[in-house]
C-alpha positions in Angstrom: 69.3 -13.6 -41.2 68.3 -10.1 -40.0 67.0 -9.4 -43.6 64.6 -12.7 -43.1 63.5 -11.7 -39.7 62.9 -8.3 -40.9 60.3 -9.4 -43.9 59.0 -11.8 -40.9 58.0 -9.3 -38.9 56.5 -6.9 -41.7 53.8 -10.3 -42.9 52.9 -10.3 -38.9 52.3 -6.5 -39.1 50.0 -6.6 -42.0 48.5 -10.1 -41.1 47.1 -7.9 -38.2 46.1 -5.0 -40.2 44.3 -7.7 -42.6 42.4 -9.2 -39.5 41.6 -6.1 -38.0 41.5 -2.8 -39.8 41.4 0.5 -38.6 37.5 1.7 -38.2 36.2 -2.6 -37.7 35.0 -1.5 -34.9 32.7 0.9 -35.6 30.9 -2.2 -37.1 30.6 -4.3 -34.3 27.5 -4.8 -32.4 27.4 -3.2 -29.0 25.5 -4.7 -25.7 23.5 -4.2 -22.9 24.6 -5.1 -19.2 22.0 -5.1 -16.5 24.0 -4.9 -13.1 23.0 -5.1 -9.8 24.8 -2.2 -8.0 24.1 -3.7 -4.7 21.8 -2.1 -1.5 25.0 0.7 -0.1 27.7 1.2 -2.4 31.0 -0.3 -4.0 31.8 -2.3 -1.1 28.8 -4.6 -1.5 29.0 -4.6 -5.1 31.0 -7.4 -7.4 34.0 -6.3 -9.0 32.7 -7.3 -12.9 29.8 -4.8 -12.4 32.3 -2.2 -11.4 34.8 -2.7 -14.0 31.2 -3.1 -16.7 30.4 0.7 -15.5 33.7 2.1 -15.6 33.8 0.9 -20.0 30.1 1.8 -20.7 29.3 4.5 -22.7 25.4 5.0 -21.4 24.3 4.6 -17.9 20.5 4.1 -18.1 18.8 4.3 -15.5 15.7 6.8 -13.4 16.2 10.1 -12.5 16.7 9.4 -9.0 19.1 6.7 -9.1 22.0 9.1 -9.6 21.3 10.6 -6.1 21.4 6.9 -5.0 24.2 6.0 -6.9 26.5 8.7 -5.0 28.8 6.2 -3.6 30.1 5.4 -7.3 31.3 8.4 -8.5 34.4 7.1 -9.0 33.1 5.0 -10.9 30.4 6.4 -13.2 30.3 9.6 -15.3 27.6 11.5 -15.2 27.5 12.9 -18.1 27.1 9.0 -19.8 23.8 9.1 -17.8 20.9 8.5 -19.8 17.5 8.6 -17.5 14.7 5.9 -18.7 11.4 7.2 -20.8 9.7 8.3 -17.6 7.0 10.2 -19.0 3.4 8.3 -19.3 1.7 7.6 -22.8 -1.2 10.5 -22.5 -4.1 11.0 -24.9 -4.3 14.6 -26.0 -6.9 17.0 -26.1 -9.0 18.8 -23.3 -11.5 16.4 -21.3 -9.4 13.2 -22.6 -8.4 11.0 -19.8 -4.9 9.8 -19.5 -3.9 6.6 -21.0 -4.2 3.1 -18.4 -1.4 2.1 -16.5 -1.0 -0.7 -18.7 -0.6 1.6 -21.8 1.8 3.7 -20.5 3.7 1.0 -19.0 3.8 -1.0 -22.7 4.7 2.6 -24.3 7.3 2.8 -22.0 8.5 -0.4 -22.8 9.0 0.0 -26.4 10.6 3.3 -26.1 13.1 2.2 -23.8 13.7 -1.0 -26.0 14.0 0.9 -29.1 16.4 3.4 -27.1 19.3 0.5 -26.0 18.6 -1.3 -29.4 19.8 2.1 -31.5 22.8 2.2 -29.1 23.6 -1.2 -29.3 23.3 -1.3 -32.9 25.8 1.4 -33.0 28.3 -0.6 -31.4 27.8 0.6 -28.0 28.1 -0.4 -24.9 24.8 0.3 -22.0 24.2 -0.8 -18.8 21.1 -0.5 -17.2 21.6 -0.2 -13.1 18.9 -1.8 -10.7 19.9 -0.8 -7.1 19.4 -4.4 -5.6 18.7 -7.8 -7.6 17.1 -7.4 -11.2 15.4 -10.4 -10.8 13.6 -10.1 -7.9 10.8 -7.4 -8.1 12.8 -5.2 -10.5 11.3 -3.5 -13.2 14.4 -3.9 -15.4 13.6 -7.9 -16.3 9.8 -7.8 -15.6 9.0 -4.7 -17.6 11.3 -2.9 -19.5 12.9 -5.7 -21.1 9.9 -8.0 -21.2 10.1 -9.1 -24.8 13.2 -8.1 -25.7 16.0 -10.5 -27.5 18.1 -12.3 -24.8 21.1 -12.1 -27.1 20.9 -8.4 -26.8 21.5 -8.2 -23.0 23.3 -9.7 -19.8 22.6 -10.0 -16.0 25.3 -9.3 -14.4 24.6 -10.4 -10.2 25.3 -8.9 -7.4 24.3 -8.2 -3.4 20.5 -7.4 -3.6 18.4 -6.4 -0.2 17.7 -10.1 0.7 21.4 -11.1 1.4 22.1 -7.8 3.2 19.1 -8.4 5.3 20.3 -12.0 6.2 23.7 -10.7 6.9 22.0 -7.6 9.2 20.3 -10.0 11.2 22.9 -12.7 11.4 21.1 -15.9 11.6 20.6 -18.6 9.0 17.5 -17.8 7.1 16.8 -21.9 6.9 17.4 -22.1 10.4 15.1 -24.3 13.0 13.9 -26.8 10.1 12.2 -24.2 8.2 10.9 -25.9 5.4 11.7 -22.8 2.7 12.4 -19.7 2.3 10.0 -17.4 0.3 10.5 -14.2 -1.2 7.4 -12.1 -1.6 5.3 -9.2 -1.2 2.1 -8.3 -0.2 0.5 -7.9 -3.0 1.6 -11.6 -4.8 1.1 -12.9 -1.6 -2.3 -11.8 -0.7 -3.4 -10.6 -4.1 -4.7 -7.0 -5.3 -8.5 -5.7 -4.6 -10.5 -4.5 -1.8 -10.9 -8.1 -0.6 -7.4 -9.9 0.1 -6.9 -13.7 -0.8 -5.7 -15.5 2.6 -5.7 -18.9 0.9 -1.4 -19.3 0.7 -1.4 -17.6 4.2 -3.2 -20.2 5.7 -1.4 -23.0 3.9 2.0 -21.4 5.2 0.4 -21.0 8.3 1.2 -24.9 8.8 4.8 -25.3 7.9 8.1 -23.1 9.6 8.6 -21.0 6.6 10.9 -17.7 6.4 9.2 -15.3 4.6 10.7 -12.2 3.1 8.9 -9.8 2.4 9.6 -7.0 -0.3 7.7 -3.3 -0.6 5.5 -4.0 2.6 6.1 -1.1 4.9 3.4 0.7 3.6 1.0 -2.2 3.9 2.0 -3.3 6.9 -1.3 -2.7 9.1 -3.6 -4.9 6.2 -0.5 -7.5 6.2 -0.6 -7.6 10.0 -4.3 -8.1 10.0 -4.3 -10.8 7.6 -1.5 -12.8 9.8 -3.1 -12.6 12.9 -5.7 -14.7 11.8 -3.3 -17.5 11.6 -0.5 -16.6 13.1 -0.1 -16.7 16.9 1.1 -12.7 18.5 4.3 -13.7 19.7 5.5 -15.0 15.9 8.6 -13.4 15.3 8.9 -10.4 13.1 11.9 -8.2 12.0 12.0 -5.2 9.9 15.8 -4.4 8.6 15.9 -0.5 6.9 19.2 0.4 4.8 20.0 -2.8 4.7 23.7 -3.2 3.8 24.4 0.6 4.5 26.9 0.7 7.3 25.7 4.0 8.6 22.2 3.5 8.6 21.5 -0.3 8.9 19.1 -0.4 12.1 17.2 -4.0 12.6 14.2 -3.7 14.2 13.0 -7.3 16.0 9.4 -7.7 17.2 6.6 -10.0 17.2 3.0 -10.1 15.1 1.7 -8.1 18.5 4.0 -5.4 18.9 5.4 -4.9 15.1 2.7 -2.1 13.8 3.5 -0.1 17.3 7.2 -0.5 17.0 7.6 0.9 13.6 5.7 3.3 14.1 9.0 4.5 16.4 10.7 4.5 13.5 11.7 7.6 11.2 12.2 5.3 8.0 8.7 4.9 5.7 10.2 2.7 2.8 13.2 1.1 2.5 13.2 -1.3 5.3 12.7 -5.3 4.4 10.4 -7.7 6.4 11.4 -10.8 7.3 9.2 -13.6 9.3 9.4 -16.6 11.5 11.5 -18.3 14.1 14.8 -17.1 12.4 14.5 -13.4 13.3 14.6 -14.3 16.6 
């Protein structure tokens, strides 16, 4: 009976070996996760992005995201770090002008696609972070992977600066029969060029909307301008900077009259998210 259990076990043993032999997986093809490490740190981030990072073998990301990424270095090593093709497609040669924006940006494309495909190929495993949500405004999905085989890659979600905002501010962005809630930025909403397109201002103008508004510090004074041709001066207004970060969160409530001269007050330039109409209030 022993002998029979004995020559049992030794068919399991090599079943296994027969299914999977030593060195299969340096055959296996390897995968790209793009992750949304959330607006602060670990705290706002989901656990499957965290447990992702702590397995990959390349973190690829820009050369300042470490420095951003400081709260996870329990969880990433940087010496996996692997920065993204940063440098711009130039023509050589004295008196030669550099390449368009558009080149560069398609010759960084391809190098960064040909990059993760190599590492993928070898069986490994890449994540690509994006600091808030990759699929809103983030170059991940609308530039650098533009193209690219869906079968190569995953999103992985998270917490990106819209939910933190919401949560800063603590009201209900669909609050007071607002009809919808838009997520923008000044430059889809009122177009690029010398002369801005008002036309979806003015149709918004009609309805309670909740707009958010993404990478519109800067503009703020031409987006202002542009409102207060159809909005009245006491429309509510709220600017939330380091959204999600628990020791610099600051929301910053106002109106279309006051908004330019209040943030002005303000030490923060850039990362601080706009959000209009009644539910800022």
């Amino acid at each position: 009976m022993n002998k029979n259990k004995w020559v049992l076990g030794l068919w399991a043993v090599l079943a296994v070996l027969l299914c999977n032999p030593p060195g299969a997986d340096a055959g296996k093809t390897g995968k790209l996760y793009v992750v949304s490490m959330g607006p602060a740190g670990p705290e706002l981030t989901a656990p499957r992005v965290l447990e992702i990072v702590k397995k990959a073998d390349y973190y690829f990301c820009s050369p300042r995201m470490p420095d951003r990424f400081e709260a996870f270095k329990d969880y990433i090593d940087p010496s996996k770090v692997v920065f993204l093709p940063d440098e711009d497609a130039k023509t050589s040669g004295k008196g030669k002008k550099s390449s368009s924006r558009v080149d560069a940006r398609e010759e960084k494309r391809k190098r960064t696609q040909a990059f993760i495909l190599e590492k993928i190929e070898a069986g490994k495993t890449v994540v690509m972070m994006d600091g808030g949500d990759a699929c809103v405004y983030g170059p991940t999905l609308n530039r650098l992977l533009s193209g690219m085989d869906e079968k190569y890659y995953e999103v992985v979600p998270g917490m990106g600066a819209f939910n933190a905002a919401a949560a800063a501010l603590k009201r209900s962005m669909t609050c007071d029969d607002s009809r919808f809630v838009m997520l923008t930025s000044p430059r889809s909403l009122l177009g690029e060029g010398k002369e801005p397109r008002d036309d979806i201002l003015k149709d918004l103008a009609k309805y309670k909307t909740t707009m958010v508004l993404y990478m519109s510090l800067r503009n703020l004074k031409e987006l202002t301008a542009e409102f207060k041709k159809y909005f009245p001066l006491d429309y509510p207004i709220a600017v939330v900077y380091y959204a999600g970060y628990v020791d610099k969160e600051t929301v910053l409530r106002s109106t279309l009259g006051h908004i330019e001269a209040d943030v002005k007050k303000m030490d923060e330039k850039w990362l601080g998210l706009v959000v209009t109409g009644e539910c800022v209030k």
